[in-house]
Phi, psi and omega in degrees: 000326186289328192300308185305322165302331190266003200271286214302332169285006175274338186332297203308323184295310173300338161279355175276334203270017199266339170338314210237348185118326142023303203281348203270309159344293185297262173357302193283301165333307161334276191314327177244023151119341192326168157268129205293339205279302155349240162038257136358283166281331163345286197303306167334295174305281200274036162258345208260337177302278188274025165291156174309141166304154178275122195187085187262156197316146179281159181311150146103333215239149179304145212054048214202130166309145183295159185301108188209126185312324202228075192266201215248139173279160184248162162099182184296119170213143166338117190285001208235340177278173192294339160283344166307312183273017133312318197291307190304313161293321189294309158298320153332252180334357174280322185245359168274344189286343188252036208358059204261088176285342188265337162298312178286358158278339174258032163259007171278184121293100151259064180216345177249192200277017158260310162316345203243329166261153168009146171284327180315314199282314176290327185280001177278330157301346198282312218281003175244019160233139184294300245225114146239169183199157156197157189247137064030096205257204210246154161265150167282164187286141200314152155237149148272120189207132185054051197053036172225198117245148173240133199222146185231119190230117185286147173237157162233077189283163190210169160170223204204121146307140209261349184259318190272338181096320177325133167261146194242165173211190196187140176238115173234196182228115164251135191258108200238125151217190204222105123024077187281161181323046205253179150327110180075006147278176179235174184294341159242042171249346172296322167298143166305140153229148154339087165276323182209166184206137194190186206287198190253146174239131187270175178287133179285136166292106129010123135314147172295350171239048158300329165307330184306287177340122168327155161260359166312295182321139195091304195333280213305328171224151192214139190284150180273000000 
């Protein structure tokens, strides 16, 4: 029975690979004793050749991360500044591409609902991509509420459907925060984590006669 499941599970590979004759090959390998887990991957690999290329919209261009002068540092940086939480995303996403989902689950707040569920059910979001990838954008500068701060970070994420093969791309936005350095906080209430990730909202744009404006004008109130 198992040999047979796995037979059936190569069908779908072999129908991709049937265009070109692919499959009389994979088949003949079979037939003559090859190893199935081989095979297999063989047959993957090169279905995987004529698939759409992954190409996801360039900075600037729709559907493309914003232009930004000042894109997330490399290298040694304040793990507690807004590029510390980019790096957090630039690992979130890292580990969903290698598909260490339980790992990437503890970069949440695990007191909210996501950070808090199951390993099954977060790694059940997944399961419908071949594929993840993501590009990393710039942060916005920390805001402060309640003792905490928050950084906002655009992703553009891409990869492949996993039933169709078809590449996908996305602009989402994450919302990370921290603790700040007060009394009787503790050392991972200090760390950036994920509270949501969610579409991307661009920045409102400067009216062109904003220079104009008192500079007094707003302080009392500001839009949320």
């Amino acid at each position: 029975m198992r040999g047979s499941a796995k037979a059936l599970a190569l069908i779908p590979l072999l129908l991709v690979a049937a265009c070109d004759g692919r499959e009389e090959s994979a088949i003949d390998n079979l037939a003559n004793g090859a190893n199935q887990t081989q095979v297999e991957n063989n047959v993957r690999s090169e279905a995987m050749a004529v698939m759409e290329p992954l190409a996801p919209p360039a900075p600037g261009t729709p559907g493309g991360l914003p232009v930004d002068p000042a894109p997330i540092a490399e290298g040694a940086i304040d793990p507690d500044s807004a590029q510390g939480a980019a790096q957090v995303v630039q690992g979130y996403y890292g580990l969903l591409e290698e598909k260490r989902f339980e790992d990437a689950q503890d970069l949440w707040n695990q007191t909210g609902e996501i950070g808090a569920q199951d390993d099954a059910h977060f790694a059940a979001r997944f399961r419908g991509f071949s594929e993840i990838h993501a590009n990393v954008g710039a942060p916005s500068d920390p805001e402060g509420a309640a003792g905490s701060s928050y950084v906002t970070v655009p992703v553009q994420v891409y990869g492949r459907i996993a039933a169709t093969g078809k590449p996908f791309h996305t602009l989402r936005q994450v919302t990370l925060r921290r603790v700040n350095d007060v009394d009787g906080s503790t050392a991972e209430q200090r760390r950036w984590h994920i509270e949501a990730i969610g579409a991307y909202v661009a920045p409102e744009t400067p009216p062109e006669d904003a220079a104009k404006i008192s500079a007094t004008d707003g302080i009392a109130r500001r839009t949320p």
